[in-house]
C-alpha positions, 0 to 999 in steps of 0.5 A: 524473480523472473526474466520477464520482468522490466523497468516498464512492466514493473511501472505498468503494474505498479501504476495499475495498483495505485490506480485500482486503489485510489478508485477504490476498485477492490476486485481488480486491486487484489487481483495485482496481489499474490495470495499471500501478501505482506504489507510492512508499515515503516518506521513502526515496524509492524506488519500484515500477512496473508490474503485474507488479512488484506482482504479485510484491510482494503474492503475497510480502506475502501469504506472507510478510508478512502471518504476521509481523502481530501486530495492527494499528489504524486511527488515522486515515482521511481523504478527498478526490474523489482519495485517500484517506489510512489511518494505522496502527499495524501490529505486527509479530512478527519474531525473536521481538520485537514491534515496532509501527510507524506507517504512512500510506498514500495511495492515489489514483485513476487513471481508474476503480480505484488508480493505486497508492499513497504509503506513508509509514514507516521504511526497515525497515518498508519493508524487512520489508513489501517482502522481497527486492524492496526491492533492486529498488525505484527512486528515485522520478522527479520530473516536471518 
C-alpha cells in the first residue's frame, strides 16, 4: 500500500467500480483492476484468479447477468485507507420469479487500482452472477 492512499480516494475508486459495473461499461470497469485480480466468493470458499479470468467473468456478467437485474439498493457503504465495504439488496428476475438477495462486497487496494474483491452471498447468488465459470472457481489458498 501506498501513502497516497486516503478514506476519500479509496471511496472515489470504489464508487467508480461499482458505477462502471452496474452500467455494465466493461473497458473502464477492468481499467480500476490490477492485472491480475482475485476474486473470493464467501462463504463457499472459492475463487477466481487472474486477468483473463475476470475478463471473461464480466464480459458473461455484462451479458448475461446484468438483463436478469430487477432492481438493486445500497444499504450500506463503509470505508477504511485499504477498502472499501458495499452492502446491497440485488433482485434478480430469473424463471419468471423475483428473487432479491443480500451481497457485501470488499474491494481493496492493490498498489494504485483494485487488487480485486471479497464477495460475501449465498451459493446461488453466486452461482447466477458467475454462470458457467462457477465450474472453474478454485478453493480459496490460505497463506501461511
Amino acid at each position: 500500500m501506498t501513502g497516497a492512499w486516503s478514506v476519500e480516494r479509496m471511496i472515489e475508486l470504489g464508487t467508480r467500480h461499482s458505477t462502471l459495473e452496474a452500467r455494465g461499461e466493461l473497458e473502464p470497469l477492468l481499467a480500476t483492476l490490477v492485472a491480475d485480480p482475485l476474486y473470493e466468493f464467501h462463504p463457499i470458499g472459492l475463487c477466481m484468479r487472474g486477468g483473463d479470468r475476470v475478463r471473461r467473468f464480466y464480459t458473461q456478467f455484462c451479458e448475461r447477468f446484468l438483463p436478469m437485474r430487477h432492481s438493486y439498493v445500497l444499504l450500506g457503504e463503509w470505508a477504511n485507507e485499504q477498502s472499501v465495504a458495499q452492502e446491497y439488496d440485488v433482485s434478480l428476475r430469473v424463471e419468471d420469479a423475483v428473487e432479491t438477495h443480500r451481497v457485501l462486497g470488499i474491494l481493496y487496494a492493490e498498489g494504485e487500482k483494485l487488487g480485486g474483491e471479497r464477495v460475501f452471498a449465498s451459493e446461488r447468488f453466486i452461482r447466477l452472477m458467475t454462470g458457467d465459470l462457477f465450474r472453474e472457481l478454485e478453493p480459496i489458498r490460505r497463506e501461511a
